[in-house]
Each structure stands twice: as C-alpha cells, then as structure tokens.
N, C-alpha and C positions, 0 to 999 in steps of 0.2 A: 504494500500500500504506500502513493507516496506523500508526506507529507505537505508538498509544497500543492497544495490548493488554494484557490480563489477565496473560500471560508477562513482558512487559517491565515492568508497575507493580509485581507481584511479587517481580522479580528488582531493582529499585533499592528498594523496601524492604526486603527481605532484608539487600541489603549497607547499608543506611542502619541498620537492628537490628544489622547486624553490626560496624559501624563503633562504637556508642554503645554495644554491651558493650564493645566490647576497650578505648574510651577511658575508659569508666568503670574500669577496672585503673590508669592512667595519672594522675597528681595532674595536674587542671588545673582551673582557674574555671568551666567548664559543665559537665561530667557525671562527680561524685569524690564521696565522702566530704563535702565541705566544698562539691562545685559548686551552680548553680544548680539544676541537678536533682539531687538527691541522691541516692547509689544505694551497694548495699554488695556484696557477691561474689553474691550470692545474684540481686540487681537483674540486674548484668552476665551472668550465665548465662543467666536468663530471656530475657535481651535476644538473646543469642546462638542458643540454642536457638529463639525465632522469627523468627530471622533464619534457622536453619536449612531452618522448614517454609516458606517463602515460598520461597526457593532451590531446596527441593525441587520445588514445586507447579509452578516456574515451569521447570525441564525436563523436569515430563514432559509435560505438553501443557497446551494453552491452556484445557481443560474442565479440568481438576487445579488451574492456577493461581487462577481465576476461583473454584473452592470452598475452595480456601486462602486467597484475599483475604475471601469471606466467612465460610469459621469463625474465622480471627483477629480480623475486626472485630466479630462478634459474642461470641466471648471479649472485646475490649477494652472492650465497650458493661458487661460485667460485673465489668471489670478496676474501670473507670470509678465505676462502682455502689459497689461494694465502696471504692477507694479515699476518696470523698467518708464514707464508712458509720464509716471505723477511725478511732477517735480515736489521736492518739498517730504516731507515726513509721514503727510497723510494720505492712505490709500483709500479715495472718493468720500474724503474728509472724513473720514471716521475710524478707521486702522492704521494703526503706526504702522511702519516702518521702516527699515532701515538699508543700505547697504547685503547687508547678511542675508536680510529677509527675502530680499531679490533672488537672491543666486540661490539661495535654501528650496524657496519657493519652486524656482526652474528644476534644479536636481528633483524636488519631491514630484513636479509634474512628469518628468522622463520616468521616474520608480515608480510611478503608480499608473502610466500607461503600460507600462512593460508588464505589470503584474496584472492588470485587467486585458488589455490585446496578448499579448504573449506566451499565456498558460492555455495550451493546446486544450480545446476543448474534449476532446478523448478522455483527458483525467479528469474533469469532472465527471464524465459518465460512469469511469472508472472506481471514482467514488463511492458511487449511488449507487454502484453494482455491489462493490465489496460490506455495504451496509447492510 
C-alpha cells in the first residue's frame, strides 16, 4: 500500500497551515509581526481557514482531497501573482506581507500543484481497492 496519497498530502498540509496560523498568534522569529515571514491576524486566519479545507478534503475521500490539493494550489499560483503585483506590505489591503511570503507563497503553489496534478490517479483507486 502506498502511503503517499492525495488524503494523507492533504491532511499534513492542512495541519502544516494549521500549525503556521496558530504560531503566527504567538511572538517568535519565523512567523509574527516582526518574523521572517510576516503575517498579521488576518494572515493567520487565512492560514487556518486552508488549513481547514485541506483537513476537510482529506476525510472525505481520496477524489475530495486530490480536488482540494488542486483548487488550493491553483488559488496559490494567484495568491502568488497577486503577491509579486502589490507594492507595499499589504496583500489587497488586508494580508501582510512580506518578501518571504512571496517566494514561500510560489514554492507552496508549485508543492501543492504537484501533489494534486501529479499523484497518478491509479493510486487512489489503488486505495479504495486495498480498503
């Protein structure tokens, strides 16, 4: 059986978004106010909230999670767009940030197209068979 499914890339992204809202609440050197990605209440929600639909995608089935990897990463490819586009600190005035957040941003859209286009759909049948 292989582990690397649509269900389970979703579900460690979800808590990896979910992890990097709640610590953006938290003062510390990589994701605060001040961190190396910068982010402000607005950031952290957003962050949380697709942490949400990822978590979600990724219990109801393996065809759910697989089109939640790619509507997020195709949201991110325009997060992406948009972020390089705003002068200034605010993303459509309401999201910090930053330098980081740009290029963080692009990386997370290329990993999370590849993990929604890129897992052969065989293995999830493969899945659902060995269930």
């Amino acid at each position: 059986m292989n582990l690397i499914t649509s269900k389970n890339l979703s579900l460690v992204l979800g808590i990896s978004f979910l992890a990097a809202g709640i610590l953006g609440f938290i003062p510390n050197p990589l994701v605060s106010s001040d961190g190396i990605f910068a982010v402000n209440t607005m950031h952290n929600l957003v962050h949380i909230l697709t942490a949400g639909a990822f978590i979600a995608g990724a219990l109801v089935s393996e065809k759910t999670a697989r089109l939640t990897l790619q509507s997020i990463g195709i949201a991110y490819v325009g997060v992406t767009i948009l972020g390089f586009l705003t002068e200034g600190h605010l993303l459509l005035g309401l999201v910090h940030i930053n330098e980081a957040d740009k290029w963080l941003h692009a990386g997370l859209a290329v990993v999370i197209l590849i993990a929604g286009f890129g897992l052969p759909k065989w293995q999830a049948r493969q899945v659902v068979n060995a269930v």
